[in-house]
Each structure stands twice: as structure tokens, then as C-alpha cells.
N, C-alpha and C positions, 0 to 999 in steps of 0.2 A: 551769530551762530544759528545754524537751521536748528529745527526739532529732532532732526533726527542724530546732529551732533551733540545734543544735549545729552549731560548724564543721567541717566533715567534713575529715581529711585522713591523709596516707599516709608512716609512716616506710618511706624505699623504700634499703636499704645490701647490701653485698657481705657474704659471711660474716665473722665475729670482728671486726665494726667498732663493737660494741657497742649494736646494733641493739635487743637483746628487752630489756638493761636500761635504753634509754630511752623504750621500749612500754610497759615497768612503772612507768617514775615517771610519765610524762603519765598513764597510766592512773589513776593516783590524784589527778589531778584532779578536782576538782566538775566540771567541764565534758567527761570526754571519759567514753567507753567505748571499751573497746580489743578488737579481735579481734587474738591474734597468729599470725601464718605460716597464715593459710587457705588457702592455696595451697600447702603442705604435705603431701605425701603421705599423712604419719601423724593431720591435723587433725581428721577426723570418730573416727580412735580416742582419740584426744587429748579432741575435744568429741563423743560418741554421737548429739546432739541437733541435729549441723550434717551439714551434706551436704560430701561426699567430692568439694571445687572442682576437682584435679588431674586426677580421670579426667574430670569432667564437663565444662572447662573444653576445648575442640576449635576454636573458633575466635573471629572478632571479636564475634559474634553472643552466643556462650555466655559472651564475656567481660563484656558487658555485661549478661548476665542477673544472673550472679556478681555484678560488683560494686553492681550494684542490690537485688539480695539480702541480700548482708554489709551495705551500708548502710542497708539498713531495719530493720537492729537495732544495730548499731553506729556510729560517730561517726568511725571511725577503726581503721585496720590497721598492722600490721607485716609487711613484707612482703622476703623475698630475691631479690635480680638475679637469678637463676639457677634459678631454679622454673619462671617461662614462659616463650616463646619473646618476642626484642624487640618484635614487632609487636604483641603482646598487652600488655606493658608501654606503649608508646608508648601504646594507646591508654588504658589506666589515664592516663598522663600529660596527656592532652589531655583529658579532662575538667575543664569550667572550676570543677563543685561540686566539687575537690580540692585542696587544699595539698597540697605535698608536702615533706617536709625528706630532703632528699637527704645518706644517713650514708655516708662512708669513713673511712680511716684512709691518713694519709701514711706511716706506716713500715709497707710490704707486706709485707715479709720476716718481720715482728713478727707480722703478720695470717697469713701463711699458715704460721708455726712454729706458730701456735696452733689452727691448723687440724688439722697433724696430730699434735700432743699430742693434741685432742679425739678424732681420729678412732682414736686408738688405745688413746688410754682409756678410751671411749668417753662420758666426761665433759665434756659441753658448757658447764655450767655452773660456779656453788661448788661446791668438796665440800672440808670438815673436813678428812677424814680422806685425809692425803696419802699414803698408803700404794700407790696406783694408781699413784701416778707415778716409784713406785723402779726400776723397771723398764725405764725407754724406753730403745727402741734408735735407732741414729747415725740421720739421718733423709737422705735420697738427695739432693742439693744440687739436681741437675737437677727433681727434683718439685718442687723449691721456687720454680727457676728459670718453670717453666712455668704455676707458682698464681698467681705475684707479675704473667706477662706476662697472662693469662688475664684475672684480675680487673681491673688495671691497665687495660687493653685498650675491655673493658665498660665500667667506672665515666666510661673517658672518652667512650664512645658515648654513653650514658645524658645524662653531662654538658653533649655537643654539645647533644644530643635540647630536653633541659630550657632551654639558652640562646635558641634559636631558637623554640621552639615555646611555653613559659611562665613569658613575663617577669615578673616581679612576682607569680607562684607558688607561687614554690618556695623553698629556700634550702641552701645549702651546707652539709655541718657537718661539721668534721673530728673525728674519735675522739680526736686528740690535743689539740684544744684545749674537749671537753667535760669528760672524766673526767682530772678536777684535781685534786690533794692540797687540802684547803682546803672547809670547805664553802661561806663566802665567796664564793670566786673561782666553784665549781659553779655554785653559786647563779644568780649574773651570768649567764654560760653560758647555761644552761636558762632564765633568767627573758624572753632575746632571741629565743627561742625560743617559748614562749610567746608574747610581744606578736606576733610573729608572726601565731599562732596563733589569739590574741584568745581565750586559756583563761586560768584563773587557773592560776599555779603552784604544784604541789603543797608539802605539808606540808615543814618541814625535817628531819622525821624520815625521811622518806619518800626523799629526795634523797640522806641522809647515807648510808640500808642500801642503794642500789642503785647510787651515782655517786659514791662517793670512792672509790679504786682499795683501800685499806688493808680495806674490807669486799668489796667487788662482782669486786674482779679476781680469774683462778684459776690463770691461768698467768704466775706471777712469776719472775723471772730464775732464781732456785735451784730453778725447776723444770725450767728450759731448762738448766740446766749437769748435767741427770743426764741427758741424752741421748747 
């Protein structure tokens, strides 16, 4: 299948809803190619050979340049609420060549502890070596208060945006009911996803290192109790 028979579409989630590790398993589908967070500040230092979309990226006009660009080499982005302004999103969203799967997570509190674990450890990802995390200190309740309203807030704008404007588009997915103990149950998950999609779904090896919580998760509870 060429690229340009590929289904093009956009994982679109708020930060720690488990966004880039399910960028990396569709990525390993026969069917997609994945650009992740081009819309990222750090993406052209990240990728040398891609253009820097965050400065370039100023209105309806340059958004469209952008996403006609990124898709004439890729199939498919990972993308955070919070990188461009709504109007620039919205119109990501109303393009009819996009699916999009729309990632949250229901427990906010969870999403925004893990935010600033990350932000202080500055480990966004896995890391082995737990020795980063001996350290955290108490975390301000009111930042938390204000992450959980903030994010909360958006996802439900987003989520209006998406009911009214692209029925039979998009789809919902919550953080909690994709990364499942079980490769089984994963499986299912991702596989509804997929037909979605209309990709094959990736390898079971592939599913198992990046969406069972026992490899891919980095902020487990005994991480959150040395706070």
C-alpha cells in the first residue's frame, strides 16, 4: 500500500494519557507511518531533516500548509492539545482526509501527578534506573487542582468540537480502558481501534513492550508514595 493509500489519521490527547506509546504501536503497523509531536517545539531538533512547524505554524493558512506537508510523507501524527491555539486544532479536526482518535484519561489527578513527577525528573518516559525518583518533593495540591481544571476543561471543548462537527470521525479512548494488564484484553482494545482505522493491527510483541502497564508504565504507585 502506497502513502497515499494509507488512511491518514491523528492521535489528538492531553499530556500522560498515554498518547506517544500508542503512536508507537500503530506505528508498527504494515499500514501506518507515524510522525510524532510535530508540532513540538523540540521536533526539527528531534528530526534535523523536518522543518521547525511551531515557529512556522502562525495561522489558518500555515496550518494547512503544515498539515499538507507532514502528510505527504506520513500517514499519520501524534499530536498534544496544548501545542496550538484551538482554532488551529479545530481546523486539523474538520478535515474530512482525517480520523482522528481522541486519547484522555478519566483519573486527572493520576494524569496530572504524572505530569509533574515528569516535570521534575525530567523523565517523560521508562527509565530502569529508579534512582531519579528518590528524591521528589511534596507536590503544591493547588497545581494539581489547576492541571486536573485546565486539562479537564479543554478535552471537554475538544470533545464538544468533535461531536458536532465529525460524526462518524473520530473516536473516543480512554487511557484507562486501553493499557490493560492482560495482552488479551490489550489486544481487543487496540484491535477496535484499528477496524476503526482500517490498518492491520500490530505484532503481539509489539503491543506487549509498549501497552501492558508491567513494561510501558513509569510512574507506579511506589513512585507516587516517595513524594
Amino acid at each position: 500500500m502506497s502513502l497515499v493509500d494509507k488512511q491518514k489519521f491523528v492521535i489528538f490527547g492531553h499530556a500522560r494519557s498515554g498518547s506517544t506509546s500508542l503512536a508507537r504501536v500503530l506505528g508498527e503497523s504494515s499500514d501506518v507511518k507515524m510522525a510524532i509531536e510535530p508540532f513540538h517545539p523540540k521536533y526539527s531538533q528531534w528530526n534535523p531533516k523536518e522543518r521547525n512547524y511551531s515557529e512556522f505554524i502562525k495561522d489558518v493558512k500555515t496550518m494547512d500548509f503544515a498539515l499538507n506537508e507532514v502528510f505527504s510523507k506520513y500517514s499519520s501524527v501524534k499530536v498534544l492539545d496544548y501545542q496550538l491555539p484551538k482554532k488551529l486544532y479545530f481546523r486539523m479536526i474538520d478535515r474530512a482526509d482525517l480520523k482522528i482518535i481522541f486519547l484522555r484519561r478519566k483519573n486527572l489527578v493520576d494524569a496530572a501527578i504524572s505530569t509533574a513527577v515528569a516535570e521534575r525528573t525530567g523523565e517523560w518516559h521508562e527509565r530502569k534506573d529508579k534512582i531519579v525518583y528518590e528524591n521528589l518533593k511534596p507536590l503544591d495540591v493547588e497545581e494539581i487542582r489547576k492541571w486536573v481544571d485546565y486539562v479537564g476543561g479543554l478535552s471537554d471543548t475538544y470533545l464538544s468540537y468533535l461531536k458536532k462537527n465529525k460524526k462518524g470521525g473520530y473516536v473516543q479512548v480512554f487511557y484507562e480502558e486501553l493499557y490493560l494488564e492482560g495482552l488479551e484484553r490489550t489486544e481487543r482494545e487496540l484491535g477496535k481501534i484499528c477496524k476503526f482505522l482500517g490498518v492491520e493491527i500490530p505484532p503481539d510483541s509489539v503491543i506487549d513492550k509498549y501497552m501492558l502497564p508491567k513494561n510501558s508504565k513509569i510512574n507506579y504507585k511506589n513512585i507516587y508514595e516517595k513524594i
